[in-house]
C-alpha positions as a Markdown table, in Angstrom:
| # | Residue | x | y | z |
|---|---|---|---|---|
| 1 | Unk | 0.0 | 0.0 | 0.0 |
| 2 | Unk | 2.9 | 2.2 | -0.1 |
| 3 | Unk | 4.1 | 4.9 | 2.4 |
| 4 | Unk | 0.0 | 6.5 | 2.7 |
| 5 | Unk | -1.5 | 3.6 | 5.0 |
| 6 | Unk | -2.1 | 6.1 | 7.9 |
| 7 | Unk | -4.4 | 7.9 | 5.2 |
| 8 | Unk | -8.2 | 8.3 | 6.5 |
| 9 | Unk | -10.8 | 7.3 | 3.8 |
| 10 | Unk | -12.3 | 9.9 | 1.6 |
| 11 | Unk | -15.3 | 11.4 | 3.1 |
| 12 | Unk | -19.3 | 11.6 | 1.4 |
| 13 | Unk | -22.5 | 13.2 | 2.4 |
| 14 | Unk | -23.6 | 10.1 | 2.0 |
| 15 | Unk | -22.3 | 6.8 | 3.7 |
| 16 | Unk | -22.2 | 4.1 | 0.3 |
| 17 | Unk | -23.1 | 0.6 | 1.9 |
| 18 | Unk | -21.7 | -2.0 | -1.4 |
| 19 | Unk | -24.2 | -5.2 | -1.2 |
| 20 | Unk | -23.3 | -8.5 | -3.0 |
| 21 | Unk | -26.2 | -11.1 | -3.2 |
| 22 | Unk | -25.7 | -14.6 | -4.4 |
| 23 | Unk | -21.8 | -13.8 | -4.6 |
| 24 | Unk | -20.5 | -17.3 | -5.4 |
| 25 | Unk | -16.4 | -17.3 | -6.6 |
| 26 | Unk | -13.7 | -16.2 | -3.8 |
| 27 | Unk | -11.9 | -15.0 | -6.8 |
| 28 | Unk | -14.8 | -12.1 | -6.9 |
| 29 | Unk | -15.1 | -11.4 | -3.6 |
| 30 | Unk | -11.6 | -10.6 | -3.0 |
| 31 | Unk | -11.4 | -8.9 | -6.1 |
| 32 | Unk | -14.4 | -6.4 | -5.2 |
| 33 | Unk | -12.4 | -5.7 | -1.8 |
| 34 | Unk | -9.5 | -4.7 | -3.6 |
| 35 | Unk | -11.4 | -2.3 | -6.1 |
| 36 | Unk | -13.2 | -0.9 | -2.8 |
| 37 | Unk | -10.0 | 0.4 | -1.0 |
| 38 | Unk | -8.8 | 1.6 | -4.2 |
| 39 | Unk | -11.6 | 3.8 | -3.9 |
| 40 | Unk | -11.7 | 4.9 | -0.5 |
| 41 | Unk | -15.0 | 2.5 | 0.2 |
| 42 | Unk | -15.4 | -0.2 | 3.0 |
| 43 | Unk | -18.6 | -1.2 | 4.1 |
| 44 | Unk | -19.6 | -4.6 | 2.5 |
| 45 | Unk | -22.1 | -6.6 | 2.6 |
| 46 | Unk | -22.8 | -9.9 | 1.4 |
| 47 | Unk | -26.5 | -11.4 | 1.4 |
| 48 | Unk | -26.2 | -15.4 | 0.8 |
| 49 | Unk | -23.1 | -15.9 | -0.1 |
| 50 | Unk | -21.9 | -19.3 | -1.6 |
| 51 | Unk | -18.2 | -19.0 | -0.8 |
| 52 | Unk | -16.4 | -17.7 | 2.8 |
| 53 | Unk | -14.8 | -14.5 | 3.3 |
| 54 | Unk | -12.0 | -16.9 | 4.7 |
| 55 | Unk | -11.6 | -18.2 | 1.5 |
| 56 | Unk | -7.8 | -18.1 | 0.4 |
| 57 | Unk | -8.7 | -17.7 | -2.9 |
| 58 | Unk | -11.0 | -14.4 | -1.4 |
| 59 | Unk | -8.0 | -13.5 | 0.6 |
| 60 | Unk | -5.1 | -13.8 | -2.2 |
| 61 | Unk | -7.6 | -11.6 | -4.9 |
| 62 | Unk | -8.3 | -8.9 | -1.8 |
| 63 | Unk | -4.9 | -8.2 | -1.4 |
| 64 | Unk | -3.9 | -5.9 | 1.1 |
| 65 | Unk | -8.1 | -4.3 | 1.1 |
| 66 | Unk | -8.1 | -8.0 | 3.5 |
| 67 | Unk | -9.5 | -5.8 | 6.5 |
| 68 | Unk | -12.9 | -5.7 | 4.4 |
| 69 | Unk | -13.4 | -9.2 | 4.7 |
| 70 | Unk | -12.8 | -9.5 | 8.3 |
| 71 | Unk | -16.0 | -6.9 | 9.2 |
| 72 | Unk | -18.1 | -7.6 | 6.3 |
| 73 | Unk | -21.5 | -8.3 | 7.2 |
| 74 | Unk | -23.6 | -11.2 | 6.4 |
| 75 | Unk | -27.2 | -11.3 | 5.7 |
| 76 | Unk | -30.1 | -13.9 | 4.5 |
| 77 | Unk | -32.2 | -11.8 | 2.7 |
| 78 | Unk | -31.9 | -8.1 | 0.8 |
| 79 | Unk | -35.0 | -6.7 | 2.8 |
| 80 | Unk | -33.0 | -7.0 | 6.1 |
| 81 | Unk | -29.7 | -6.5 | 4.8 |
| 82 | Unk | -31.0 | -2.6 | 3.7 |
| 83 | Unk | -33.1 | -2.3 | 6.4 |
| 84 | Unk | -31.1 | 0.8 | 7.8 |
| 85 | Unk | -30.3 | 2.9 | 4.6 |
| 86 | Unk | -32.4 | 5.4 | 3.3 |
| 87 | Unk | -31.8 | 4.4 | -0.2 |
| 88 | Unk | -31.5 | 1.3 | -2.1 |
| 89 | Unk | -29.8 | 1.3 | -5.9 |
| 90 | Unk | -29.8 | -2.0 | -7.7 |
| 91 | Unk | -28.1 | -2.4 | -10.6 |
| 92 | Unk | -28.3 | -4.6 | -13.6 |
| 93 | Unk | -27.2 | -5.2 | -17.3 |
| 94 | Unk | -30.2 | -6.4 | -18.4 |
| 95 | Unk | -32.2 | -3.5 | -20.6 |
| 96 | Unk | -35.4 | -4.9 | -21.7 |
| 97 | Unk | -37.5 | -3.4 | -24.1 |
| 98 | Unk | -41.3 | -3.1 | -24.2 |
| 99 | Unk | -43.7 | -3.6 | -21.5 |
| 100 | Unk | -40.9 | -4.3 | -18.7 |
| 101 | Unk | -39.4 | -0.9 | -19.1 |
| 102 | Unk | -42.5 | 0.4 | -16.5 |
| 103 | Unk | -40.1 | -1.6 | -14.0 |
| 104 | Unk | -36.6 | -1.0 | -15.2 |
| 105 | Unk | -35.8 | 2.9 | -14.8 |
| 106 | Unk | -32.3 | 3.0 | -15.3 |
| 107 | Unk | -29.5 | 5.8 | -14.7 |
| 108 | Unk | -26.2 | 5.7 | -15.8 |
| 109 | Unk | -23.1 | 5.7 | -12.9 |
| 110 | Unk | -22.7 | 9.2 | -13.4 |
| 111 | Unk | -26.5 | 10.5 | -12.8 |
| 112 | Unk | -25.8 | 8.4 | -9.0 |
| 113 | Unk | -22.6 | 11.0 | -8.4 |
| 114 | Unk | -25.8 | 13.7 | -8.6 |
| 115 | Unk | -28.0 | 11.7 | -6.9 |
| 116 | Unk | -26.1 | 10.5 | -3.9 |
| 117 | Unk | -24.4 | 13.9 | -3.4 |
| 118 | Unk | -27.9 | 15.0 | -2.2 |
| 119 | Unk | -28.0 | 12.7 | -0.1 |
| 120 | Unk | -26.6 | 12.5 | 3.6 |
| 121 | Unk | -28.0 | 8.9 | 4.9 |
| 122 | Unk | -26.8 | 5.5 | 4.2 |
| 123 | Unk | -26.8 | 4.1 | 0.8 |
| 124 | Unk | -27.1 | 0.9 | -0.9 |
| 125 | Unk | -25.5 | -0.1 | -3.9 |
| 126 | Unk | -26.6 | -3.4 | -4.5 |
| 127 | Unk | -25.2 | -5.7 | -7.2 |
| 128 | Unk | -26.7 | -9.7 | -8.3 |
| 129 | Unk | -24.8 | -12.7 | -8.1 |
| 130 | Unk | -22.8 | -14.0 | -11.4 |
| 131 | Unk | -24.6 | -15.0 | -14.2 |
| 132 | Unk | -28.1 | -14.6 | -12.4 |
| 133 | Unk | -27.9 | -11.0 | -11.4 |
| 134 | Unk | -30.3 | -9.5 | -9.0 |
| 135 | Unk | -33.7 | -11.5 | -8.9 |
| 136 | Unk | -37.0 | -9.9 | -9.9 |
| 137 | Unk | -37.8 | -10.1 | -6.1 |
| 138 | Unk | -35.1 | -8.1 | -4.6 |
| 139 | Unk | -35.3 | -6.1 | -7.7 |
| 140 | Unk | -38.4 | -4.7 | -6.4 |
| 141 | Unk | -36.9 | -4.1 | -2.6 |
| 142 | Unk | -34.6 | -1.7 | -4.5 |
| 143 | Unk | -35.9 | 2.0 | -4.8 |
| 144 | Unk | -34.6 | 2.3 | -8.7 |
| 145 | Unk | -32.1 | 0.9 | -10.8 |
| 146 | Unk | -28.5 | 1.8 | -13.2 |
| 147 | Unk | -26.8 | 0.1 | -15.4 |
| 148 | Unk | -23.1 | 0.7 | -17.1 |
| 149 | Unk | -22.8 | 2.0 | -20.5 |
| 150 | Unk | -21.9 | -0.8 | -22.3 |
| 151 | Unk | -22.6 | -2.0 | -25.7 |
| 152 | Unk | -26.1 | -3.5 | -26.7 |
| 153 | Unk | -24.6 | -6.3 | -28.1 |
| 154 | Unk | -22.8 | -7.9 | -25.1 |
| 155 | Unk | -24.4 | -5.6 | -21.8 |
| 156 | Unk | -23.4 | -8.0 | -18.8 |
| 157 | Unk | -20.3 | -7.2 | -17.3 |
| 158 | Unk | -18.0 | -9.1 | -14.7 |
| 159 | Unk | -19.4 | -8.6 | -11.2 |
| 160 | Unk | -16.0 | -7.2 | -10.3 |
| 161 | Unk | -15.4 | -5.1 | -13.0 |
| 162 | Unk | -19.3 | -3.3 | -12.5 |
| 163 | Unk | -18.0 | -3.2 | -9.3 |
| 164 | Unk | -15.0 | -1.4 | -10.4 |
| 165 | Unk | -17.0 | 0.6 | -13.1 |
| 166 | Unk | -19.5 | 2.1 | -10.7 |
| 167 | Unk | -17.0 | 2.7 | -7.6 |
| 168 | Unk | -14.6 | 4.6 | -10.0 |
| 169 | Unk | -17.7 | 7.2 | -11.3 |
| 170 | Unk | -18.5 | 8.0 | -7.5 |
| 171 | Unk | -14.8 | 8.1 | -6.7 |
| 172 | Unk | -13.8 | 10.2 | -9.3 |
| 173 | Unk | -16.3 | 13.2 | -8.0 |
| 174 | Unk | -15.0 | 12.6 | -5.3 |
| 175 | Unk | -11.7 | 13.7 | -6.4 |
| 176 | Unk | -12.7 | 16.7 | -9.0 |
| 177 | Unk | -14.6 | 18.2 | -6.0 |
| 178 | Unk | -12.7 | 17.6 | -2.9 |
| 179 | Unk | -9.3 | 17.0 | -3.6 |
| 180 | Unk | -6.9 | 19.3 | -1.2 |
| 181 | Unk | -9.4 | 20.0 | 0.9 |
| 182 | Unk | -10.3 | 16.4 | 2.1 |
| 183 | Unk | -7.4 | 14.7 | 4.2 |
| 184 | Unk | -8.4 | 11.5 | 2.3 |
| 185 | Unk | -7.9 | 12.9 | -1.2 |
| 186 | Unk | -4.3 | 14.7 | -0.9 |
| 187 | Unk | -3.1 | 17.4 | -3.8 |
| 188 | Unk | -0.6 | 14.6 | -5.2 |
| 189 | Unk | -1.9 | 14.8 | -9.0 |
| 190 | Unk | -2.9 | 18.0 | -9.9 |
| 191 | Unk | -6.4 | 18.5 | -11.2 |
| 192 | Unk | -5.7 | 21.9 | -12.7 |
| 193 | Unk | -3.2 | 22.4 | -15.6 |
| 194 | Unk | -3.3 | 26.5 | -15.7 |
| 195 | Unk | -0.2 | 28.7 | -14.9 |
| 196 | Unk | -0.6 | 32.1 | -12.5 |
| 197 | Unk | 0.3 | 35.6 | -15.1 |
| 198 | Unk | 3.7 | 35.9 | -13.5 |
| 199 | Unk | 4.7 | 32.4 | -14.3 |
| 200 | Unk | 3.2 | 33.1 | -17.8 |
| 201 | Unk | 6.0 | 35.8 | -17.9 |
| 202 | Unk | 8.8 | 34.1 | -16.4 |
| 203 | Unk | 8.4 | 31.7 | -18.6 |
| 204 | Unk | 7.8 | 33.7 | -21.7 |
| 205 | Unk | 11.0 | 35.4 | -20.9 |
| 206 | Unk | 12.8 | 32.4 | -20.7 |
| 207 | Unk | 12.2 | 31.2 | -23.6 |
| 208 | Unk | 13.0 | 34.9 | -25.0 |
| 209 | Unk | 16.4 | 34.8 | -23.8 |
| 210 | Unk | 17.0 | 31.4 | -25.0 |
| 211 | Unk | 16.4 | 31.8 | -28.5 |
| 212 | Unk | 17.6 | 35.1 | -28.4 |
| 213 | Unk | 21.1 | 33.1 | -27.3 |
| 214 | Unk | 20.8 | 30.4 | -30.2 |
| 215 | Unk | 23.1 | 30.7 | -33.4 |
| 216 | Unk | 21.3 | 31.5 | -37.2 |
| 217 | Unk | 20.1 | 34.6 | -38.2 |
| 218 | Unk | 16.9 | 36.8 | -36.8 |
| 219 | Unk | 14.6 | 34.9 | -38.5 |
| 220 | Unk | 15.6 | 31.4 | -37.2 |
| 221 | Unk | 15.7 | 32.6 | -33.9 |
| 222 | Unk | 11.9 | 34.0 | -34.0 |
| 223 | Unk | 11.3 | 30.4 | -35.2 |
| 224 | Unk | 12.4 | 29.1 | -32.2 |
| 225 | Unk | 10.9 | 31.3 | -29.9 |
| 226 | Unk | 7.6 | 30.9 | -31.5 |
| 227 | Unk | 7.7 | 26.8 | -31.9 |
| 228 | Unk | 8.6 | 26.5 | -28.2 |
| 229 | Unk | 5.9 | 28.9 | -27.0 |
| 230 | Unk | 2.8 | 27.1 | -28.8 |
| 231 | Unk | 4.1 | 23.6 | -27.8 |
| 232 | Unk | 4.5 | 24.6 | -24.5 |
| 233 | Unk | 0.7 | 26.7 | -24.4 |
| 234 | Unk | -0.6 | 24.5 | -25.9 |
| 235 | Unk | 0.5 | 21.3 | -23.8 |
| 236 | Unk | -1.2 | 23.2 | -21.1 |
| 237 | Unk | 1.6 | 22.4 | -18.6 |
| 238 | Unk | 1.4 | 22.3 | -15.0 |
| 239 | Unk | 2.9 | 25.0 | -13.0 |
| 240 | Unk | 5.8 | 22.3 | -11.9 |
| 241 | Unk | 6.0 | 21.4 | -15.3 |
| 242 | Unk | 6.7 | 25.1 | -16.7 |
| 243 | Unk | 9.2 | 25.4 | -13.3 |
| 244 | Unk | 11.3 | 22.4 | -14.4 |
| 245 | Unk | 10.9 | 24.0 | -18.5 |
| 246 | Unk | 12.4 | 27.6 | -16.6 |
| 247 | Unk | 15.3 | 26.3 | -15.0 |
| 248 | Unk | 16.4 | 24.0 | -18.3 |
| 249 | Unk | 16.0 | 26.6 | -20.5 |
| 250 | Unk | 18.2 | 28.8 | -18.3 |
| 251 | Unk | 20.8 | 26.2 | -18.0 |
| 252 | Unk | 21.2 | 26.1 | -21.7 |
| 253 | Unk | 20.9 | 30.2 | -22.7 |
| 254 | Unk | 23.6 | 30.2 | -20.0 |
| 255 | Unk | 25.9 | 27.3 | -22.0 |
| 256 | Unk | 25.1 | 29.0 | -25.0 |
| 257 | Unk | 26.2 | 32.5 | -23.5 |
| 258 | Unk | 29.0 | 31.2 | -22.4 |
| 259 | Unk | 29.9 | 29.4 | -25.1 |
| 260 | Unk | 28.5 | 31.3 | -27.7 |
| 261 | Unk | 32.7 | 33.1 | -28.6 |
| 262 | Unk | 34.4 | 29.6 | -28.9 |
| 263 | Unk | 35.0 | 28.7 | -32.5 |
| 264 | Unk | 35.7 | 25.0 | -31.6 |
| 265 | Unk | 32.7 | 24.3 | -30.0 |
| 266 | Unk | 30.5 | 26.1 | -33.1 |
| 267 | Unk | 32.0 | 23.8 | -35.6 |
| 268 | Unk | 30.9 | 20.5 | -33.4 |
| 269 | Unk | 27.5 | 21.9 | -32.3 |
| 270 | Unk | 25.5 | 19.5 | -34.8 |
| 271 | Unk | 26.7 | 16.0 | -32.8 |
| 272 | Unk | 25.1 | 12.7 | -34.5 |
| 273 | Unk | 23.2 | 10.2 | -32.9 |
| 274 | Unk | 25.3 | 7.3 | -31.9 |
């Protein structure tokens, strides 16, 4: 888990309950424990199971998200498993047509981000067994229902991977909204790409003295002040990424400063590729 393990989990308005029913390969299980911690989530729940949270299989797939097995919480039936949220998603890759529409209304994962962000009780995200997915029964214990994006032609996903698919949406607003200001969600990546003015300059200037430093006439050094200005504007750089661009291209207008009088050096500027 790297250097981070004393890291709290991200915090929610909402307190995301994942519910498994019918879960039947270890393999699964440990895998959905592992794409839960990746995520920041921890509460699961499993209603019938047919394999063990002490399954080694279950274990080995979880990883080191193992601390999920040992509190997850088992049930017998959806109705008391949900008993204590105040909202119960079930989700399902089968998108019928016709008159059982009336009982599928579907979202997509990234209507839920909107919809759970209004929300500041316990919710349920509940997901069917493999290869039988969620019955019609418990299907109609759950308050509506979404469904991944995926193609018509082959819908049903890898109970892991919808897992993975759905955690990642909520997750990810998560971190476009919160990220700096939650002590879950540290400023490691930056989310914003934009430079202040006066780094603008700097580095404007830079690049200015640099080309105004290179050998060949007026014209070819305009070229290469305006070539390394649009690749660099347009790369929309972080404002580490136009620091480390300053200092290198101050390093070289100095080395071609300092070398710009030595005759020797001139001649052998254009080295080949070995």
């Amino acid at each position: 888990m790297g250097d981070r393990k004393s890291l709290p989990l991200p915090t929610s308005s909402y307190e995301l309950v994942v519910v498994c029913i019918d879960t039947e390969h270890p393999g699964n299980l440990g895998a959905i424990c592992r794409t839960m911690l990746n995520y920041g989530y921890e509460q699961l729940r499993l209603v019938n199971p047919q394999c063990t949270p002490d399954d080694n299989e279950a274990r080995n797939r979880a990883k080191h998200a193992g601390r999920i097995l040992d509190t997850v919480q088992i049930y017998q039936t959806l109705e008391d498993c949900v008993r204590d949220c105040s909202l119960v998603i079930g989700t399902s890759g089968k998108r019928e047509v016709g008159s059982k529409t009336s009982f599928r209304h579907f979202t997509f994962p990234w209507e839920l981000s909107r919809i759970f962000n209004q929300h500041t009780g316990k919710i349920a995200l509940v997901f069917g067994g493999e290869g039988t997915g969620i019955s019609t029964s418990d299907l109609h214990d759950c308050d509506f229902l979404a469904t991944l994006p995926t193609w018509e032609g082959y819908p049903i996903a890898n109970l892991s991977h919808s897992v993975n698919a759905f955690l990642y949406q909520l997750h990810s607003e998560r971190v476009r909204h919160q990220q700096g200001d939650d002590c879950g969600l540290p400023d490691i990546v930056p989310l914003k790409t934009s430079i202040s003015p006066e780094l603008r300059q700097t580095f404007l200037t830079a690049i200015k003295q640099f080309s105004s430093s290179s050998l060949g006439n007026v014209e070819r050094k305009l070229s290469i002040k305006n070539s390394l200005t649009r690749m660099a504007m347009m790369s929309t750089l972080s404002e580490d990424e136009i620091t480390r661009l300053i200092g290198g291209l101050i390093d070289a207008t100095t080395a071609l400063q300092y070398t710009v009088d030595d005759e020797n050096w001139k001649k052998g500027r254009r080295r080949r590729i070995e």
